[in-house]
Phi, psi and omega in degrees: 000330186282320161311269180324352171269302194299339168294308199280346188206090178323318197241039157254024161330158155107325168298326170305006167228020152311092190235343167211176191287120175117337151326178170180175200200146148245165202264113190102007203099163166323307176239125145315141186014077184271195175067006213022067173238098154293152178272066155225177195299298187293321187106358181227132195328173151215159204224134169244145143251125198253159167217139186258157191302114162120348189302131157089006187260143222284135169260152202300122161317132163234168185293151185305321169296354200269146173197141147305084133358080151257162193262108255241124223233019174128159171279006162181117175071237164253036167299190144241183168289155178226021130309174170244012158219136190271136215249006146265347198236342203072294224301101167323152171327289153334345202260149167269125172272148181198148199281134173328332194286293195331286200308335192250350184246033159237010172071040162263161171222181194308145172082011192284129147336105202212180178225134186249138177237136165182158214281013164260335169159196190240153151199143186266132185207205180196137191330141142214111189281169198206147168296088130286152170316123162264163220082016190229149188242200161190141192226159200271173203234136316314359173324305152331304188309018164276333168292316201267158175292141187281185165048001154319117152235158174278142154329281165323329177241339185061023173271130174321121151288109183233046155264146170224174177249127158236132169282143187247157201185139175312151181222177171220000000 
């Protein structure tokens, strides 16, 4: 298979010869441009400006209580955390990040009790606010996975979606 990725794409040469744990490659050579020569016709970088879809078109209000969910897996990649306090964040397993604005305009402080809802399921946890997007909460991973819908995936990559729409609601 590794021979045929170096055939079909010049510039992964070098993965066919990967044979044990610890091998490695970069992908394009020894340096990416090196010499600053790019792989275009001219030999020079070229720059787009893109706009993603949906950029400046006006979005629906939302109820004060509604948030975006993402999931929250650890301090490098998908890992999780295996404490039960995460010794990069402080935040206990159970704490919800949540924006500061969010937190005072539903009358929460930090450790307040609270409930996350949404028709996949509950999970009970407690505040803590963070610079996060506001409208978005993150809740640690796996903890959380009671939320998310099972078989959400992208089309394209067929990688999990482990975001959700959840209502947050005072808890005890």
């Amino acid at each position: 298979m590794r021979a045929e990725i170096a055939r079909a794409v010049p510039s992964y040469v070098g993965i066919e010869k990967l044979s044990k744990q610890g091998d490695q490659f970069q992908w394009g050579g020894a340096h990416l441009c090196a010499e600053r020569k790019f792989p275009t016709d001219d030999g020079r970088a070229h720059f787009q400006t893109l706009r993603p879809p949906g950029l400046g078109e006006k979005r629906p209000a939302r109820a004060p209580d509604c948030f975006v969910l993402a999931t929250r897996r650890g301090k490098q990649f998908n890992s999780m955390i295996q404490r039960e306090r995460d010794p990069l964040t402080g935040a206990d397993r159970d704490h919800v990040f949540i924006h500061p604005d969010d937190a005072t305009a539903l009358d929460l402080r930090r450790d307040d009790a609270i409930l996350l809802e949404n028709a996949t399921g509950t999970m009970r946890g407690r505040v803590f606010p963070a610079e996060v997007a506001r409208g978005t909460l993150q809740a640690h991973w796996p903890e959380a996975n009671v939320l998310i819908p099972h078989g959400v995936v992208d089309a394209g990559g067929g990688v999990p979606d482990y975001n959700a729409r959840v209502t947050l609601r005072h808890g005890s």
